[in-house]
N, C-alpha and C positions, 0 to 999 in steps of 0.2 A: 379628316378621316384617320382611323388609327392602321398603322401595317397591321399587316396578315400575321398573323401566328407562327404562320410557316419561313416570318424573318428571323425566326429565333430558333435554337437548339431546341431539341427535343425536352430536354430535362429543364431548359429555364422558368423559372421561378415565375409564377404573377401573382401579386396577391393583394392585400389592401391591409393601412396600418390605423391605428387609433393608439391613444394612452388612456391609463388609468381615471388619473382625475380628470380630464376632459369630456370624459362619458357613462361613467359610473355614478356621479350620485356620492355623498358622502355616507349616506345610512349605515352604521356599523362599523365605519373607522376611524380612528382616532384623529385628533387636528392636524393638521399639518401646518408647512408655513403657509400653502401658497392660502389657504383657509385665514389666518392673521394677517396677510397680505393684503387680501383682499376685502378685510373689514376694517383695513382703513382709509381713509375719505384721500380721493383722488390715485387712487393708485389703478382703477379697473377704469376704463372708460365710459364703460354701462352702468358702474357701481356694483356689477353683477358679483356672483360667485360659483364654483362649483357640488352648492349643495343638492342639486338636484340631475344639473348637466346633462345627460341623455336620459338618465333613467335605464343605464344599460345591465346596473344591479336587477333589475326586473326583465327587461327585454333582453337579453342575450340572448335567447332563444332564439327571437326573431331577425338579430341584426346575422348573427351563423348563417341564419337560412339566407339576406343579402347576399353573402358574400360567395354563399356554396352556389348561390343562383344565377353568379354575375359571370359564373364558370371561373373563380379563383381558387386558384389550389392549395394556398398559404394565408394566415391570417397572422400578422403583426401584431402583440400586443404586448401589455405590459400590464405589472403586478403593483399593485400601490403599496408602499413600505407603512403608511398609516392605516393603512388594513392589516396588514401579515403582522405589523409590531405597533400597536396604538402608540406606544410613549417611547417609542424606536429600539425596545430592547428586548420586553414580554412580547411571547407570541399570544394572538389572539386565533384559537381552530377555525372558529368561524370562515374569518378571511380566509385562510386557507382552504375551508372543505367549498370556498365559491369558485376560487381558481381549478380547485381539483373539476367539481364539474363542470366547468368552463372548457379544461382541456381536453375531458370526453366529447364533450361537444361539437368540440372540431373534430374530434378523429371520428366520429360519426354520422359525422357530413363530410368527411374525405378530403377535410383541412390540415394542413398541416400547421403547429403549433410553435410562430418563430417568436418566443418570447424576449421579451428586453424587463431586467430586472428592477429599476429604476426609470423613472420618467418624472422628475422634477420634487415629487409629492413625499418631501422629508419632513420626518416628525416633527410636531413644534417644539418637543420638550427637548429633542436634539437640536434643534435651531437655536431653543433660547440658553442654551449651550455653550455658543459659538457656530454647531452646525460643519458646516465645510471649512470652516477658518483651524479647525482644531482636527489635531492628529489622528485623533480615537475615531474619528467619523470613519476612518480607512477601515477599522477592526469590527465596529459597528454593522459595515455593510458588508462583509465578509460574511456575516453571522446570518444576514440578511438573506445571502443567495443561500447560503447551508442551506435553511430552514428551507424556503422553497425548493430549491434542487432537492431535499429529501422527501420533497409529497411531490412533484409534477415533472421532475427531470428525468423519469425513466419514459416521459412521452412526448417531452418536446423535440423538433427537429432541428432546434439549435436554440441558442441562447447571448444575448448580448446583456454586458456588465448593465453598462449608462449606455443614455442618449443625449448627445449631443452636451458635452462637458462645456462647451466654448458658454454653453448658457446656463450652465448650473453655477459656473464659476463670475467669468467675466460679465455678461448681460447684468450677473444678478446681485453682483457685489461694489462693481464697479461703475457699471453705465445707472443702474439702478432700476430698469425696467421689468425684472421678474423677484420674485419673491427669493431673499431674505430683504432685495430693495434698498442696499446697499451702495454708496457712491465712498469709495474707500480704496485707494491704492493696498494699501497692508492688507485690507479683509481680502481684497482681489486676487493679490498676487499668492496667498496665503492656500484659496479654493483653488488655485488653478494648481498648485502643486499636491494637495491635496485627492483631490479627484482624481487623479492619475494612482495617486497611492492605493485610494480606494480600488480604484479596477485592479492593478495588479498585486493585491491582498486576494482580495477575492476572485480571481484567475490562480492563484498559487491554491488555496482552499477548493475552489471546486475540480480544480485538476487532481488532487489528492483525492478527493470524494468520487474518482471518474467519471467524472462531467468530459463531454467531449461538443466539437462543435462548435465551440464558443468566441465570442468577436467582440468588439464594442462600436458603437455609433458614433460616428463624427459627422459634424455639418461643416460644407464649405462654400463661400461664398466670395465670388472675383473680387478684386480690389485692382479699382484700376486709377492713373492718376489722371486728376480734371482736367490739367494743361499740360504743357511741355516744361513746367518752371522745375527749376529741383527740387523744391519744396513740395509740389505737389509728388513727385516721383519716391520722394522719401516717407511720406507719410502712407501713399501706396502703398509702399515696400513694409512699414512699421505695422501698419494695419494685417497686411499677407501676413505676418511675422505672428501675431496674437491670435489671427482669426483662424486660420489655415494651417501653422506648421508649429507650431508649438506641441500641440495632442499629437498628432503622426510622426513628429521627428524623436517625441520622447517614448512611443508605441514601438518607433521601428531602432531602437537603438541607438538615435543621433544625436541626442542632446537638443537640451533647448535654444530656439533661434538669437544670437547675439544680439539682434533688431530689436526683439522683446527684452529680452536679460537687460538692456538696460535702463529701462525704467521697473520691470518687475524685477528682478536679480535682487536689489537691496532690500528688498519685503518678502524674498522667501525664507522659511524656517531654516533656524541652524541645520547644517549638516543635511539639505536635501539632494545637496550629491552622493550621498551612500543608497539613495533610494532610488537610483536612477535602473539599477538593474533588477531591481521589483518589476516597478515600473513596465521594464520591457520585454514581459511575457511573452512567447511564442502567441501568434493570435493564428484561428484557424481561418480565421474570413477578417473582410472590414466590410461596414456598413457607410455606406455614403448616401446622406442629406445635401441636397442641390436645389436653390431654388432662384436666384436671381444674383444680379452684380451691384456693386455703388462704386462709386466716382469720392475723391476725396484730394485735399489741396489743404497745405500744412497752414499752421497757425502760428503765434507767439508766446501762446499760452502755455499752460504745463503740457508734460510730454502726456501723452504722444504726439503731440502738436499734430493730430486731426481733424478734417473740418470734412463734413459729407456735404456733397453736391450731387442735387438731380441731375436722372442720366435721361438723354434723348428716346427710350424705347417706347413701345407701350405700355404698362403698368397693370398688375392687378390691382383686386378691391384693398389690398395692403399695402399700395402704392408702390408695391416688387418689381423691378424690369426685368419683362419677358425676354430672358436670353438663353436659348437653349445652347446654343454650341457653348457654352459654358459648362456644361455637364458634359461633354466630350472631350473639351480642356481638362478639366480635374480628372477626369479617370484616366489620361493617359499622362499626364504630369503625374500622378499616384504613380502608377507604375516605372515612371521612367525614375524619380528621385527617389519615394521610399517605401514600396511596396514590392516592388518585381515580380512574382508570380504567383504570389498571397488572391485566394479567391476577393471578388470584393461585389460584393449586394447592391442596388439602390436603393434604400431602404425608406426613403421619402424624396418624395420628388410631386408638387402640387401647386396648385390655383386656389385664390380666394376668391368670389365670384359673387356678385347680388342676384343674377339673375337665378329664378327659384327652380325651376324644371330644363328649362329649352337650353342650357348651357352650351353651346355650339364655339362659344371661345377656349374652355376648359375641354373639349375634343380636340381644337388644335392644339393646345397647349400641350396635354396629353401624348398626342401623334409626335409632334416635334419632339418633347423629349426622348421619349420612345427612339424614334431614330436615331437621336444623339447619341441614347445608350450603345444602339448598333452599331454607330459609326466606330466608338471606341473602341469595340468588339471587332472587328474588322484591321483594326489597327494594334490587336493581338491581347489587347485588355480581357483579363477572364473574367467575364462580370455573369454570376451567376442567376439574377432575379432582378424583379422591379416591382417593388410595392408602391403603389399609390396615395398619397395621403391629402386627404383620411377617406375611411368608408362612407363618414358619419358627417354633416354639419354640427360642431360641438363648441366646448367652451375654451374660446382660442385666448387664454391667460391675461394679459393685459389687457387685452383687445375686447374680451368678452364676448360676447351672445353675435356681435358685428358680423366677421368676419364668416365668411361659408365657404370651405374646401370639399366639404363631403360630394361623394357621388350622388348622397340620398338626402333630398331634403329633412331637416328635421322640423317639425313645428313644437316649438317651445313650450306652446301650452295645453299641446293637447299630447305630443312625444308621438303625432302620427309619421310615419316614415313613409315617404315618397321616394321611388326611383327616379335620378334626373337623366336626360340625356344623355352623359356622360355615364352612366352607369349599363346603361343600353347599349352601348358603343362596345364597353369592354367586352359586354354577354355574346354581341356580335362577333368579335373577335375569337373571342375565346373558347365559346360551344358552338 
C-alpha cells in the first residue's frame, strides 16, 4: 500500500520522470552516441535501439493525459541535445517548436514542467570529437541550455543541468557499459572533471540569462563492504569515493574525494584546480536518484581494486537489491556532510518488474520508498518531491526493450499504453 497523501506537506511535489531518448523515437534528430553505440554488435543486450522507443514524438498527447490522470502534478522530463542541435552546435526549430508544445501541454493539463537539460543523448559529431574527454564540451553545452531556456524557460518550473554525471562520465568511459563505451582511465577520469565544468558553465550562463530554479541530478548508490577484511572496507570506501562524493563534494565546495584522486587525480586535465570554483555554483535544489546497494571486497588488480559481490536482499528484474532505508540514509547523510538546508527532490526512485499489469511488488516497493522519503523528512531533511521513474516502460540503454519500470505498460509493437497496478495505486493516493 502506498501512505496517504496527507503523509506529506501540502506543497510536496508528485510526479513521474522519463528521458528523451528512452521515449521519443529518433525521427527528426540528429545521431547521437548512444545511436552508434548501439549499432554496434554486442553492446545492447536485445541488439535493440532507440529509433522508435515509445513513439512519444507522436503520443505525447496521450502519455500528458497519464500522467495528469494518475493525479501528478509535475512531469520530469528532458530535452534531447540531438534534437535541439543535430551535429551539437546548429540549432534545429523544429526540435525546438516540439518541446515548445510539449511544455503547453503540461501547463494545460495542470503539469508542471521539471525539465533536465541533458539526459545522456550527445551528438555523434561531438562524440567523435572527443565528446566529454575534451574541454569545449563545457561551452558546447552552455550553448545548449541558452537555446533552450530562450524558447521554454519562461515556463518551466525548474530545471536541472545533467542527470546523473556518475554515468555520463564513469559507467560510460571507464566501466564501458553506456555509450561512448569506453574502458579507459584517462577518457574517465578526463569526463568526470569535465562534466562538472559542463554544469557550472552553464549554471553561470543561465544565471546571467535569469534562469532561476535550477539544480542538477545525481544518483547515489550504498557501497557497502562484503566482509570485515580491510580490503573489502577500503574498496567500500574507494567505490563511496567515485560513486557518491566526488559530484556533491565538488557541487558543494569541497573538493574532490582523496579516495578517488588517487587513481583519477593523475588523468585530470592540466590546471583543473582553477575550475573548481566554476564548478561550485550556488544550486537552488538537488535532485537525488536512489535505487538499490552492492556489496564489494578488494582485489590485486589495478586500482580501484574492486570486486562487486551479490547482496542477500530480494532483487529486481535488474537484479537491484531492494533496500529502501537506503534512501533515508542518503538524504540525511546529504544533509548532515554536504548539503545542509539546500532543498533536495527525489527525482528517481523505481523498480524494474516483468510482471505486465498486476504489479503488486512495485506497490510495495513504491510505499517503502515513499516512507523512507518521510522518515528523512521527519529527521529535518527538506525534501521537496518524488518523482517516480518512469511513467512509461521504455528503452532502458544497455539493457534494452527487457527491463520495465513504467507505471504503464507499453507494448512495443503496437505503442498500446496500459495503466498497471502501480499506476492505479498512485491515482488512489493522489485524487
Amino acid at each position: 500500500m502506498l501512505p496517504p497523501r496527507t503523509d506529506f506537506p501540502k506543497g510536496f511535489v508528485f510526479g513521474a520522470a522519463t528521458s528523451a531518448y528512452q521515449i521519443e523515437g529518433t525521427t527528426g534528430a540528429g545521431l547521437s552516441h548512444w545511436d552508434t553505440f548501439a549499432a554496434t554488435p554486442g553492446t545492447i543486450m536485445d541488439n535493440s535501439n532507440g529509433s522508435r522507443a515509445c513513439d512519444h514524438l507522436n503520443l505525447w498527447r496521450q502519455d500528458l493525459d497519464l500522467i495528469r490522470d494518475a493525479g501528478f502534478g509535475a512531469y520530469r522530463f528532458s530535452t534531447s541535445w540531438a534534437r535541439v542541435m543535430p551535429d551539437g552546435e546548429t540549432v534545429n526549430p523544429d526540435g525546438l517548436d516540439f518541446y515548445d508544445r510539449l511544455v503547453d501541454g503540461m501547463l494545460e493539463r495542470g503539469l508542471a514542467p521539471y525539465l533536465t537539460y541533458h539526459h545522456w543523448d550527445l551528438p555523434a559529431a561531438l562524440s567523435a570529437k572527443g565528446g566529454w574527454q575534451n574541454r569545449d564540451v563545457a561551452q558546447h553545452f552552455a550553448d545548449l541550455c541558452s537555446v533552450i531556456n530562450a524558447r521554454i524557460g519562461d515556463r518551466v518550473a525548474s530545471a536541472a543541468t545533467l542527470n546523473e554525471p556518475w554515468c555520463i562520465a564513469w559507467l560510460s568511459h571507464f566501466i564501458g557499459a553506456h555509450a561512448p563505451g569506453l574502458r579507459d582511465i584517462h577518457a574517465a577520469s578526463r569526463a568526470m572533471h569535465h562534466v562538472l565544468l559542463a554544469h557550472g558553465t552553464a549554471m553561470q550562463a543561465l544565471r546571467a540569462e535569469g534562469a532561476s530554479n535550477l539544480g542538477i541530478v545525481l544518483n547515489f548508490e550504498t557501497s557497502h563492504p562484503a566482509d570485515d577484511s580491510p580490503a573489502a572496507a577500503m574498496a567500500a570506501a574507494t567505490q563511496d569515493a567515485i560513486y557518491n562524493q566526488w559530484f556533491i563534494r565538488a557541487l558543494m565546495g569541497q573538493g574532490y574525494p582523496d579516495a578517488a584522486l588517487e587513481g583519477i587525480g593523475p588523468h585530470l586535465p592540466r590546471g583543473w584546480q582553477d575550475d573548481m570554483a566554476l564548478i561550485a555554483q550556488p544550486l537552488d535544489w538537488l535532485g537525488v536518484n536512489y535505487y538499490t546497494r552492492r556489496f564489494y571486497t578488494g582485489n590485486d588488480g589495478l586500482w580501484p581494486h574492486v570486486t562487486e559481490l551479490p547482496g542477500p536482499l530480494p532483487k529486481t528484474q535488474m537484479d537491484w537489491e531492494i533496500r529502501p532505508e537506503g534512501l533515508t540514509e542518503f538524504l540525511t547523510r546529504l544533509k548532515r556532510d554536504h548539503t545542509g538546508g539546500l532543498p533536495i527532490y527525489v527525482t528517481e526512485n523505481g523498480m524494474a518488474s516483468e510482471v505486465p499489469t498486476d504489479d503488486q511488488q512495485r506497490i510495495r516497493f513504491i510505499g517503502d520508498h515513499l516512507r523512507a522519503t518521510k522518515a528523512a523528512m521527519d529527521q529535518g531533511v527538506d525534501v521537496r518531491g518524488f518523482f517516480y521513474w518512469s511513467l512509461l516502460d521504455n528503452y532502458e540503454w544497455g539493457w534494452g526493450y527487457g527491463p520495465r519500470f513504467g507505471l504503464v505498460h507499453v507494448d512495443y509493437d503496437t505503442m498500446e499504453r496500459t495503466p498497471k497496478a502501480s499506476w492505479h495505486a498512485f491515482r488512489a493516493m493522489l485524487t
